[in-house]
MISE-687606 format. One record per atom (N, C-alpha, C): residue number from 0; x, y, z. Coordinates in nm, 4 decimals. Example, Ala and Ser with C-alpha at 12.3 -4.5 7.8 and 13.67 -1.06 7.14 Angstrom:
<pts>
PT;0;1.3190;-0.5690;0.7800
PT;0;1.2300;-0.4500;0.7800
PT;0;1.3200;-0.3300;0.7800
PT;1;1.2850;-0.2250;0.7080
PT;1;1.3670;-0.1060;0.7140
PT;1;1.2900;0.0030;0.7870
</pts>
This chain:
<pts>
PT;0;3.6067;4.1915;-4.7119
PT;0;3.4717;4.2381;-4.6903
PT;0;3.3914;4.1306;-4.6173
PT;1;3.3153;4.1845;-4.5658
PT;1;3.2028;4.0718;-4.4395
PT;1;3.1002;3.9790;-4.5496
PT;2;3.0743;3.9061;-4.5144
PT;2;3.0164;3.8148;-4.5855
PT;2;2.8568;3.8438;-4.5607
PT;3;2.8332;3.9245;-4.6149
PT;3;2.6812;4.0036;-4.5787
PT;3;2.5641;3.9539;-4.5957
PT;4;2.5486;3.8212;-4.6971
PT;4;2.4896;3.7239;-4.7341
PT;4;2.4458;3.6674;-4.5679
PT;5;2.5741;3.5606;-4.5670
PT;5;2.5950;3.5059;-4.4198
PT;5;2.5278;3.6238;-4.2932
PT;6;2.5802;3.7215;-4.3036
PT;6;2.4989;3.8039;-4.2124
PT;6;2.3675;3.7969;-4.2071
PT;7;2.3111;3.8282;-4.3431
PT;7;2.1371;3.8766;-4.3601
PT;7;2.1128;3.7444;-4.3145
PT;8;2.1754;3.5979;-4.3708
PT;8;2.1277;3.4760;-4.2866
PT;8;2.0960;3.4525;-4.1494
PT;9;2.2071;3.4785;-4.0451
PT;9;2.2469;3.5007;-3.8852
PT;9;2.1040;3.5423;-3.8740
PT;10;2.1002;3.7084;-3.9009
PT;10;1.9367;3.7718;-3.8497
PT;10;1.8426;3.6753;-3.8853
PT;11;1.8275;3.6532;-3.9957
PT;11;1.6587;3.5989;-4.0343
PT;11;1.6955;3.4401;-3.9393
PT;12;1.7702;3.3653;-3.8864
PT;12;1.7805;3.2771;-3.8641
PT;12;1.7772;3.2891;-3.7093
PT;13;1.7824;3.3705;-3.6478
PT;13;1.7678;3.4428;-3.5094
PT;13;1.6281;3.4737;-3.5178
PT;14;1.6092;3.6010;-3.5671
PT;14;1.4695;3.6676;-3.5508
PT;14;1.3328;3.5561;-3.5870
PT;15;1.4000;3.4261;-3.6841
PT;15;1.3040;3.3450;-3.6650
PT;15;1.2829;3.2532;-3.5657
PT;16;1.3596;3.2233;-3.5028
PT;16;1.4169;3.1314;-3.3885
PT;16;1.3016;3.2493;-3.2810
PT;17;1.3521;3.3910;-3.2587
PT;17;1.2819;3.4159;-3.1873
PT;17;1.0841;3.4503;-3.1792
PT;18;1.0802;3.4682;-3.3414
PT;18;0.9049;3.4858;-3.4255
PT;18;0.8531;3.3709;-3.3143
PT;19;0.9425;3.2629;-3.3260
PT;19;0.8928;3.1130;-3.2720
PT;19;0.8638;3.1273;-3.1343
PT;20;0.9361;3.1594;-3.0502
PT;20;0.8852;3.2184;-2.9366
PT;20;0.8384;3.2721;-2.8751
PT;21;0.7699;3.3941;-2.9462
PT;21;0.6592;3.4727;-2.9177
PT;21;0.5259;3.4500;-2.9647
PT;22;0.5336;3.3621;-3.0416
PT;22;0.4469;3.2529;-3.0728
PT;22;0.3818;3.1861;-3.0012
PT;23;0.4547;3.1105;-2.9034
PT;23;0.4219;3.0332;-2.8143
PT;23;0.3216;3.0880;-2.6329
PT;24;0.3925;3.2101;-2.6517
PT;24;0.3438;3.3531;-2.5629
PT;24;0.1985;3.3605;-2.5622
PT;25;0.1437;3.3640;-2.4334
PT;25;-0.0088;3.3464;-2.3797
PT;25;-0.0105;3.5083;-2.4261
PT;26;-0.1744;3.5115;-2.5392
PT;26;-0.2395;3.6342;-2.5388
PT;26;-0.1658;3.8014;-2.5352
PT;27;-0.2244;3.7809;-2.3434
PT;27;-0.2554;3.8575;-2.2519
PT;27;-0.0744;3.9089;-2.2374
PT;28;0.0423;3.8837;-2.2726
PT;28;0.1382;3.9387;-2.2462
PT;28;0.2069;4.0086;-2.3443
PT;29;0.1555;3.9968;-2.4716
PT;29;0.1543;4.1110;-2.5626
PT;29;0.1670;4.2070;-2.5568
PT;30;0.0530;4.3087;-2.4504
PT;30;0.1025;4.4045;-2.4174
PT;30;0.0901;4.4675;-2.2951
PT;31;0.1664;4.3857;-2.2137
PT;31;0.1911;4.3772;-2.0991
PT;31;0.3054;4.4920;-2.0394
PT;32;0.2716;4.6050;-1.9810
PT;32;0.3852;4.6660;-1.9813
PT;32;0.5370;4.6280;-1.9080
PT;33;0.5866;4.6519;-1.9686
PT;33;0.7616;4.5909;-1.8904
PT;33;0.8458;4.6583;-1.8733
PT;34;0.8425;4.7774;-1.9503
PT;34;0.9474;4.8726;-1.9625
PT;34;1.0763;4.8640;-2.0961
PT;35;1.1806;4.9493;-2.0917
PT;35;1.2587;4.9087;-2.1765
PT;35;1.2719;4.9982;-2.3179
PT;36;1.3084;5.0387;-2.4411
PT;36;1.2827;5.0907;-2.5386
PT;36;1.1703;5.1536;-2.5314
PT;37;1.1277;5.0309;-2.5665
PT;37;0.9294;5.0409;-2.6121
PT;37;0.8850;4.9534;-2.5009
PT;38;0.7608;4.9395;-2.4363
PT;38;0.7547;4.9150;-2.2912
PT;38;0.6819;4.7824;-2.3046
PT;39;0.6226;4.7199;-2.4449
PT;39;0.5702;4.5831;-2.4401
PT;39;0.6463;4.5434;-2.5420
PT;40;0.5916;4.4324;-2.5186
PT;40;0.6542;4.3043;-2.6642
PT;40;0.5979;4.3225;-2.8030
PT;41;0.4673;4.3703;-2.7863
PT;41;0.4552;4.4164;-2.8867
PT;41;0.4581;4.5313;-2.9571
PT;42;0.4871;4.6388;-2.8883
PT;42;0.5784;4.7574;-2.9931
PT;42;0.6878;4.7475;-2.9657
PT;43;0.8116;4.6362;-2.8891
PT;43;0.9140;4.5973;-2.9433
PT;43;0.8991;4.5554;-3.0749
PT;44;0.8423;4.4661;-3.1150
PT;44;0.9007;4.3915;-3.2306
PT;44;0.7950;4.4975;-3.3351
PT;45;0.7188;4.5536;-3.3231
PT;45;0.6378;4.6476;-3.4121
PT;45;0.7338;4.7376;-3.4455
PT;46;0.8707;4.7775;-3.4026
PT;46;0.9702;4.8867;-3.4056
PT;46;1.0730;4.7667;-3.5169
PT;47;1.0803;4.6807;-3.4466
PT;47;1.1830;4.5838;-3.5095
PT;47;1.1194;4.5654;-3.6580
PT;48;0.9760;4.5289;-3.6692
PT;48;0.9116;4.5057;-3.8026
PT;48;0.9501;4.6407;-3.9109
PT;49;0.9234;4.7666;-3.8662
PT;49;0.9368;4.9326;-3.9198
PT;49;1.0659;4.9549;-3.9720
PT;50;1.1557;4.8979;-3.8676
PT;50;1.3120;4.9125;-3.8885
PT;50;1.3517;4.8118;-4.0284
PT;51;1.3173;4.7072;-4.0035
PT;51;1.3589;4.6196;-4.1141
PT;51;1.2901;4.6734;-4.2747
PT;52;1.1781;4.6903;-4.2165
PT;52;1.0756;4.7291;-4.3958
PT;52;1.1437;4.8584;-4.4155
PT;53;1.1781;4.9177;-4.3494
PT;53;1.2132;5.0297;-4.3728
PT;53;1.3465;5.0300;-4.4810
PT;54;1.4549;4.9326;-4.4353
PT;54;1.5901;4.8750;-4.4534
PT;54;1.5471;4.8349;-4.5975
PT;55;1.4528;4.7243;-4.5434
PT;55;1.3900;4.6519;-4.6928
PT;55;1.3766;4.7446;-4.8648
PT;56;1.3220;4.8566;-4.7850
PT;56;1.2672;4.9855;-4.9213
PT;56;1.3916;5.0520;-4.9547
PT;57;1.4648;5.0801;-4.8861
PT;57;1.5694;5.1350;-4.8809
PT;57;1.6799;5.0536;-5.0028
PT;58;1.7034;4.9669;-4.9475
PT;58;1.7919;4.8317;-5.0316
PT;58;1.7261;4.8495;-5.1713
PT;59;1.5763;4.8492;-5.1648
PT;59;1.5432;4.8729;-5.3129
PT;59;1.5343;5.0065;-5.3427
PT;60;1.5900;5.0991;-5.3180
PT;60;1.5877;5.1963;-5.3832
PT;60;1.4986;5.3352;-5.3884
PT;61;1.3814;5.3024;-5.2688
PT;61;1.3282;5.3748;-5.2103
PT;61;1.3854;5.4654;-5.0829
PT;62;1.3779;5.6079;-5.1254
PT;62;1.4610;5.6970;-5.0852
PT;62;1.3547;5.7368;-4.9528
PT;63;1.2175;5.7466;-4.9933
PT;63;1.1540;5.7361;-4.8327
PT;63;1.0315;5.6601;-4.8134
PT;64;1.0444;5.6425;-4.6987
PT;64;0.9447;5.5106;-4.6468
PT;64;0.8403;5.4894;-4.5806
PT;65;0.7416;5.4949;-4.6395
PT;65;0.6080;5.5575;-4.5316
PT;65;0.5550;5.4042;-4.4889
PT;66;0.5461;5.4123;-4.3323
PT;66;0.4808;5.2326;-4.2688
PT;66;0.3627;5.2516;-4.2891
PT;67;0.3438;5.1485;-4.3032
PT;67;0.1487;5.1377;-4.2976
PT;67;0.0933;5.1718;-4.1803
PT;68;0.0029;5.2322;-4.1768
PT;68;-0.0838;5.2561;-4.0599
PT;68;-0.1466;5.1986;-3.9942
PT;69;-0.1776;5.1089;-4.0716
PT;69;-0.2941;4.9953;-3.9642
PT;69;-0.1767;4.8910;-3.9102
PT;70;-0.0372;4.8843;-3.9086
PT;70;0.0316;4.8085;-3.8685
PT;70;0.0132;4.8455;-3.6762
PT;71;0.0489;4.9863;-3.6663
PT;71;-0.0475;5.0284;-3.5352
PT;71;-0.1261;4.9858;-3.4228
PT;72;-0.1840;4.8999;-3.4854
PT;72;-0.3278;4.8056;-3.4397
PT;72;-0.3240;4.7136;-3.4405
PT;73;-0.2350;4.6080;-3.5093
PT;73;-0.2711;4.4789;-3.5167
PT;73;-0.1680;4.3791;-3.4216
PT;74;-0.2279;4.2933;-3.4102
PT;74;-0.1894;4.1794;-3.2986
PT;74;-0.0650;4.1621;-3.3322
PT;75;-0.0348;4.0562;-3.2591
PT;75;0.1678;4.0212;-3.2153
PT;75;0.1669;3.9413;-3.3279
PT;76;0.0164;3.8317;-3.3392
PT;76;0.0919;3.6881;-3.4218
PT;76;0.0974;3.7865;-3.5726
PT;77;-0.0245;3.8907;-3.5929
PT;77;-0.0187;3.9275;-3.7092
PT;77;0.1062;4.0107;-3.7420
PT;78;0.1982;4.0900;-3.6870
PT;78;0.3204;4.1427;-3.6854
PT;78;0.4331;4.0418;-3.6983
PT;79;0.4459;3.9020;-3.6269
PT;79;0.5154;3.8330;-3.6393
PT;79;0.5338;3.7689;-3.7880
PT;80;0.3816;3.7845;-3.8325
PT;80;0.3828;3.7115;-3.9714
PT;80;0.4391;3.7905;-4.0752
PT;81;0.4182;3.9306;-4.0673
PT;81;0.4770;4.0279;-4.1777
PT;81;0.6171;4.0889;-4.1179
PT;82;0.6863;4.0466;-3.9765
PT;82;0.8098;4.0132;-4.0107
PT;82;0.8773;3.9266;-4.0100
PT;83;0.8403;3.7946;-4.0630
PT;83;0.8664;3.7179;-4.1101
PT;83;0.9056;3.7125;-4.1977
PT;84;0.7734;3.7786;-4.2813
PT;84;0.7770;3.7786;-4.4215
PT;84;0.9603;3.8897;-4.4831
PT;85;0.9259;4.0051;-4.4173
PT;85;1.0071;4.1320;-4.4243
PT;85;1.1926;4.0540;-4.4579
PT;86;1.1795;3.9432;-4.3569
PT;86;1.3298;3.8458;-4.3175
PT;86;1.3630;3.8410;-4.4473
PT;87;1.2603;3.7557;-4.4863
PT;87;1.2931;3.6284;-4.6070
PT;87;1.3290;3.7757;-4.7353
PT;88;1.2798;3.8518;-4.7123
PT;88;1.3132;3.9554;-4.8707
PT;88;1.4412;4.0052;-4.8904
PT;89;1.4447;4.0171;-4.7005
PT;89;1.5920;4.1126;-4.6472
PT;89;1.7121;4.0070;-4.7224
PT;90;1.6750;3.9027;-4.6693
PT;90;1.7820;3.8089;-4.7230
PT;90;1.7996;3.7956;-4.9003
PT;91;1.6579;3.7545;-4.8762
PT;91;1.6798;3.8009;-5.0983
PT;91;1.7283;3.9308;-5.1821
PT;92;1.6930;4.0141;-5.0791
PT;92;1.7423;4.1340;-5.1563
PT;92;1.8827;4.1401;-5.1205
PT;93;1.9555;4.1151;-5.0000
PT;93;2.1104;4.1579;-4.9798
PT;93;2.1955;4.0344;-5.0845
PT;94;2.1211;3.9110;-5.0974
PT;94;2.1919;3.8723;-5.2147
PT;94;2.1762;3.8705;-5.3154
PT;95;2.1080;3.9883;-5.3950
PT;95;2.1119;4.0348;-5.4852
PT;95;2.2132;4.1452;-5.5014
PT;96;2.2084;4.2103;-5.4227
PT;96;2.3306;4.3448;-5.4000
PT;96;2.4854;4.2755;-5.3844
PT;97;2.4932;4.2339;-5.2897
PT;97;2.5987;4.1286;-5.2528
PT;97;2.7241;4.1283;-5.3610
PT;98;2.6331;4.0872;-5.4959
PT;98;2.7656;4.0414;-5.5750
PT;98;2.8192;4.1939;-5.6387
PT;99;2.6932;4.2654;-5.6346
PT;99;2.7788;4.4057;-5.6931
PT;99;2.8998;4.4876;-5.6113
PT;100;2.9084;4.4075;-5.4957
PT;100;3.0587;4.4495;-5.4564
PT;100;2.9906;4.5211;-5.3474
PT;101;2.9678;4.6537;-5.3461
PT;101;2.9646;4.7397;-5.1704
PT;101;2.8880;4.8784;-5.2322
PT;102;2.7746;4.8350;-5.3063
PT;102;2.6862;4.9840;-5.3677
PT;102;2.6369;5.0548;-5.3070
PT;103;2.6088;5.1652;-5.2981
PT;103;2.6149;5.2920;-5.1854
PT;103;2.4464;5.3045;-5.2231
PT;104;2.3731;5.3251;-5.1070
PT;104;2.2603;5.2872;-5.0640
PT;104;2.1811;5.4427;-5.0044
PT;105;2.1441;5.4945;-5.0877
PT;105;2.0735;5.6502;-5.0561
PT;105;1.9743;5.6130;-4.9700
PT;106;1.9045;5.7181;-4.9147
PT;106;1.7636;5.7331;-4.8158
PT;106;1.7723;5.8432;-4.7554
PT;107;1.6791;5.8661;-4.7052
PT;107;1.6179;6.0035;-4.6444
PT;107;1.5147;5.9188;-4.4990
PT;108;1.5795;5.9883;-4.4030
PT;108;1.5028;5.9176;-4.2487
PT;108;1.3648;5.9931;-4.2437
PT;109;1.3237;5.9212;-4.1707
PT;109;1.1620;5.9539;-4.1153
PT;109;1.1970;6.1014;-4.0818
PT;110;1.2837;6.1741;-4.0033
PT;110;1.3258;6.2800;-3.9779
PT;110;1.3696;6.3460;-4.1261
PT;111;1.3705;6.3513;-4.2106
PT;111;1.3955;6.4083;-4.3068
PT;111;1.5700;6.3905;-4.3700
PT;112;1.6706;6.3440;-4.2981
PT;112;1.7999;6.3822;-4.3093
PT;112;1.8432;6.2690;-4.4295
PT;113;1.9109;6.3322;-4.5377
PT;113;1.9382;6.2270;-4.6177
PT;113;2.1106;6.1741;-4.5630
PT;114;2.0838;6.0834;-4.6124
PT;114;2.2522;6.0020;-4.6139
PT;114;2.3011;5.9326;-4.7454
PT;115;2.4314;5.8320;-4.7797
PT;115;2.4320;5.7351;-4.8357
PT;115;2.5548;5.6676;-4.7698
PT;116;2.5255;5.5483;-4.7466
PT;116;2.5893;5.4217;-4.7334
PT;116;2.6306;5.3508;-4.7896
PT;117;2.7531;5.2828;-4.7503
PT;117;2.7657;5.1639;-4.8494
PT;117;2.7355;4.9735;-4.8013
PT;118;2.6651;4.9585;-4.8724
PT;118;2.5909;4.8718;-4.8417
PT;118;2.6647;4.7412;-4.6742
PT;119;2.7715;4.7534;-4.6824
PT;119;2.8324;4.6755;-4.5735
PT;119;2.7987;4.7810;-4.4547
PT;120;2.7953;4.8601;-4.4667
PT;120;2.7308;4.9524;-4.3584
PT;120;2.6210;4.9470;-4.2739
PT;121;2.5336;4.9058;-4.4097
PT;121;2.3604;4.9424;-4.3942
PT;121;2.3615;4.7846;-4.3149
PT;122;2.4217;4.6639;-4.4284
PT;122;2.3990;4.5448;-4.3568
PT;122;2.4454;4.5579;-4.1894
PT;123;2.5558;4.5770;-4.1771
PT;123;2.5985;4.5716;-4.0705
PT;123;2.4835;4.6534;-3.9476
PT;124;2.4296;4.7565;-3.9706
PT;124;2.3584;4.8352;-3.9258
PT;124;2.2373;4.7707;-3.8535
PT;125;2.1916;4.7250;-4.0018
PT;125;2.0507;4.6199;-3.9923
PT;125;2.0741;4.5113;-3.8541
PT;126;2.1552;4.4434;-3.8849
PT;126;2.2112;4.2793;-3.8193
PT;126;2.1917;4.3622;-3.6548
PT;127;2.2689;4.4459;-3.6327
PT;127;2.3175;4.5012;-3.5053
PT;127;2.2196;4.5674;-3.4108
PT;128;2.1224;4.6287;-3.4950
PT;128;1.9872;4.6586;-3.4456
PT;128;1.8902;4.5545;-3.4000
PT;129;1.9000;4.4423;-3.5144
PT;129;1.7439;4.3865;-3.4466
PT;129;1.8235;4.2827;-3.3424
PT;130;1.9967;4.2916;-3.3448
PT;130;2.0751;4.1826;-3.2075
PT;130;2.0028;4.2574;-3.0864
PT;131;2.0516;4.4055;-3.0609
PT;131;1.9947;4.4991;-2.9961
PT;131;1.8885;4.4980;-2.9250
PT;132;1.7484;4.4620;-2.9912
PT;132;1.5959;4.4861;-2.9572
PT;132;1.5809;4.2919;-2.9697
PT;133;1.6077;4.2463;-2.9938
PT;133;1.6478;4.0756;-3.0075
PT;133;1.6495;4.0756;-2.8260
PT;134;1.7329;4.1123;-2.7966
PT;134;1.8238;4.1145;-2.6749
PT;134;1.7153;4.1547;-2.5508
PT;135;1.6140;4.2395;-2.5788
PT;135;1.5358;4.3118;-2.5083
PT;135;1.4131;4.2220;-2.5283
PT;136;1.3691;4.1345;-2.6627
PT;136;1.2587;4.0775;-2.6449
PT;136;1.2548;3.9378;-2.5404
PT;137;1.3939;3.9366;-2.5362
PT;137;1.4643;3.7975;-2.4843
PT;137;1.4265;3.8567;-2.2891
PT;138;1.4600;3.9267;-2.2693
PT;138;1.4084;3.9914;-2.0916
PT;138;1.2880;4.0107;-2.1185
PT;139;1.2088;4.0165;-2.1702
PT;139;1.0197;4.0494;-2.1672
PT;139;1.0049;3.9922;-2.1652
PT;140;1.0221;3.8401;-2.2241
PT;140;1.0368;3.6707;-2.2078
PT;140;1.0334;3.6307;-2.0923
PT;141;1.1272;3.6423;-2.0449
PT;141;1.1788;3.5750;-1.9056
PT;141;1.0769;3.6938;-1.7878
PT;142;1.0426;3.7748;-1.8725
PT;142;0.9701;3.8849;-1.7265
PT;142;0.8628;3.7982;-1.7133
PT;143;0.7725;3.7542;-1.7973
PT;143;0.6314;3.7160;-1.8417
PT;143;0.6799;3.5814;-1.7869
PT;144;0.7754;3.4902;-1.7712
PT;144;0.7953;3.3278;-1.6859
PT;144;0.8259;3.2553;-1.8589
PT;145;0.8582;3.3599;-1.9699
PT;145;0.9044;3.2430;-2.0608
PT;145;1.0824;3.1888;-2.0730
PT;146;1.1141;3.0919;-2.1470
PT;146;1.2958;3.0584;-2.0771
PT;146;1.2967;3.0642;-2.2844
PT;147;1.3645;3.1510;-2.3453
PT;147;1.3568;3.2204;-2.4631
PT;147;1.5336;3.1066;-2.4789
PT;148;1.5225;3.0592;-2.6269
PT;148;1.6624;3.0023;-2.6747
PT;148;1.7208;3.0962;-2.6818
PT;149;1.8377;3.0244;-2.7142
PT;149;1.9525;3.1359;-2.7110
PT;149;2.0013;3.2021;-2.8810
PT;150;1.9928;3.3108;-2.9423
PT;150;2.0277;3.3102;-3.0736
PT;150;2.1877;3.3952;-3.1108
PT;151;2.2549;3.3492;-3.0031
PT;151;2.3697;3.3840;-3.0216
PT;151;2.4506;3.3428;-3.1527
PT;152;2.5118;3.4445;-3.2183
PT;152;2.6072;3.4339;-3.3853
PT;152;2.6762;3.2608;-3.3639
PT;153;2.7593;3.2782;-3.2655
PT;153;2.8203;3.1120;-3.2784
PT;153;2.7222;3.0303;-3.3071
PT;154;2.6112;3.0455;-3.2151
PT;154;2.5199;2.8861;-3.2534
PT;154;2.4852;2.8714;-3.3707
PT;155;2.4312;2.9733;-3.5109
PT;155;2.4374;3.0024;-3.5577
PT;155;2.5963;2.9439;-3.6544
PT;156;2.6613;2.9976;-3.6488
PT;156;2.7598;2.9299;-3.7129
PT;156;2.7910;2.8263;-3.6465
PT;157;2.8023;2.6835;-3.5483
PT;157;2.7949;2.5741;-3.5510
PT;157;2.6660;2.5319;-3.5835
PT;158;2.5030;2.5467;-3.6185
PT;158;2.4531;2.5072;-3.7148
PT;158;2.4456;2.5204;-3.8806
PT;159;2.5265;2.6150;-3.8969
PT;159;2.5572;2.6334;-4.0521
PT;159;2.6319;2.5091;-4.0792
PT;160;2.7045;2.4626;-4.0111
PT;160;2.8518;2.3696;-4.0176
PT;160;2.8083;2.2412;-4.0385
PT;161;2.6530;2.2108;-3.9840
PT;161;2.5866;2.0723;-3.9343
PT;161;2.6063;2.0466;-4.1095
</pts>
């Protein structure tokens, strides 16, 4: 079985690597249109924030997931901060599950359709999505003149190793 722990680590250790970089991002390119998924940087990662809390409720046991509304509206740094926050739980909560072996993980989508998973699934799911939209915040970067690190899995595992 995948070491799902280590996984939920990889993401939050990426997606923070990248929080950090959009951080650094003048204002005015927030929502700058670019195209792509979602066409700025900031309802990229406003999708990335939804996706994860969503994951987050889910893991605990919440079968459906209503986002906040005023998330909608609010700025990049303030989105960056509550998925930040979203990381650090993702990670606490998958190692809590973790040791129970591979527990099958109910929910019902925004679309109504229920499923269940088993939790190496959902992790795997999670990780692969925000690589995905990761990948896309990384070209809105470089559109806008920023040079974005790299959060590729190896680097990642040669800093685990340090």
């Amino acid at each position: 079985m995948t070491d799902l722990v280590k996984l939920t680590r990889y993401q939050q250790w990426a997606n923070k690597k990248t929080a950090h970089q959009l951080q650094s991002l003048p204002a005015d390119v927030a929502d700058k249109e670019l195209g792509g998924s979602f066409p700025t940087i900031r309802l990229t990662l406003l999708h990335m924030l939804q996706a994860d809390y969503r994951w987050l409720y889910r893991l605990n046991g919440v079968l459906i997931v209503e986002i906040p509304a005023t998330w909608q509206n609010e700025t990049l740094p303030a989105l960056i901060n509550l998925w930040l926050d979203v990381q650090d739980q993702l990670l606490k909560r998958t190692g809590e599950l973790a040791p129970q072996g591979n527990p099958i993980i109910k929910f019902t989508t925004a679309k109504g359709d229920t499923f269940q998973l088993p939790l190496e699934e959902v992790i795997t799911h999670v990780v692969n999505h925000s690589t995905y939209h990761r990948g896309q915040l990384v070209n809105m970067m470089r559109m806008v003149g920023a040079q974005p690190e790299s959060t590729d899995y190896f680097l990642f595992v040669v800093h685990e190793l340090k």
